[in-house]
Residue, then its C-alpha position, 0 to 999 in steps of 0.5 A: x708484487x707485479x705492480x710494485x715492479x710496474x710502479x718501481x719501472x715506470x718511475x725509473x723511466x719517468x726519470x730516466x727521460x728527463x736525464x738522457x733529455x738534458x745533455x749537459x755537454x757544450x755544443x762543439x764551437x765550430x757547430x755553434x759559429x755555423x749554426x748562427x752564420x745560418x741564423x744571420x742569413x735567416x734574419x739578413x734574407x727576412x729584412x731583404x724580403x729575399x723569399x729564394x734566400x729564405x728557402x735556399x736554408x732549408x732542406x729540399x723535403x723541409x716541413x715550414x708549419x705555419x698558423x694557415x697549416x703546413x707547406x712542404x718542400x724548399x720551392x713550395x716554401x720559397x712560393x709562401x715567402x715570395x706570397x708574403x713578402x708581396x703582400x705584406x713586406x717585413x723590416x726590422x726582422x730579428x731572432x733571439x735563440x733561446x735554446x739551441x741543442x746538438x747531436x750528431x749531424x742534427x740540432x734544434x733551436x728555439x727562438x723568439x722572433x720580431x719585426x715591422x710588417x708593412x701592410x694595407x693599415x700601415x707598419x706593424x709589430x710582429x714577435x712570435x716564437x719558433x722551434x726549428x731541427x737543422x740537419x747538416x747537409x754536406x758542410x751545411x745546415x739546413x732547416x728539417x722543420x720550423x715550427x712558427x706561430x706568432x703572438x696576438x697583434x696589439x690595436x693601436x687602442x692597446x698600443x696607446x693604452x699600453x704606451x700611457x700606463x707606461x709613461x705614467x709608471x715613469x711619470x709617478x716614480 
């Protein structure tokens, strides 16, 4: 009889999280209009290789997580992106939002990321994804946690093969 009832709780719960994770509510227009002002920012701060105006979005005790592990704080944020940006400059920067989400004074987002790194061999595509929680900070919203990572970076061996398997799909059809 007790492992029914262990059996019966844990299904409900099992459930019962997916419902309560899945609000079916539209997130209020006037949350949505700031939340992608914030990202428009982002991605016009990013093309200008603006390292202070990339940290300014985040939260003061803000966590950035990244592939060379985890920086804390806006001015050790603004220090990477300022490392970065002098190494390696990005252009074309864009973001597509694939799931953004609210409750209260907090959001969260995921998105998929692309741009042009210029580095020592010359410019590069670079496209990963990011999961970000925003939380509002006065009338503003600010960066809590990103989460970054990025995907494999094609050799120009993989690029020219890639680009001829794609002209001859065309050339054949």
């Amino acid at each position: 009889m007790k492992t029914r009832l262990c059996v019966l709780a844990g299904l409900a719960i099992c459930f019962a999280i997916p419902a309560f994770a899945q609000r079916k509510e539209a997130i209020d227009p006037q949350t949505l209009a700031q939340l992608d002002a914030h990202g428009m920012k982002y991605s016009e701060a990013y093309n200008n290789n603006d390292a202070a105006a990339l940290a300014a979005l985040y939260a003061e005790d803000a966590l950035f997580i990244t592939d060379r592990g985890p920086v804390y704080g806006r001015y050790a944020i603004e220090k990477w992106y300022a490392d970065g940006f002098r190494q390696s400059p990005i252009t074309n920067f864009s973001r597509a939002t694939y799931w953004l989400n609210t409750i209260d004074n907090v959001a969260w987002s995921v998105e998929e990321w692309w741009g042009i790194l210029h580095g020592e061999s010359g410019p590069v595509l670079v496209e990963g994804y990011e999961s970000a929680i925003y939380v509002r900070e006065g009338d503003a919203w600010k960066i809590r946690m990103l989460t970054v990572t990025e995907k494999p970076r094609l050799t120009k061996e993989m690029r020219l093969a890639t680009n001829n398997i794609l002209i001859a799909d065309f050339s054949t059809s």
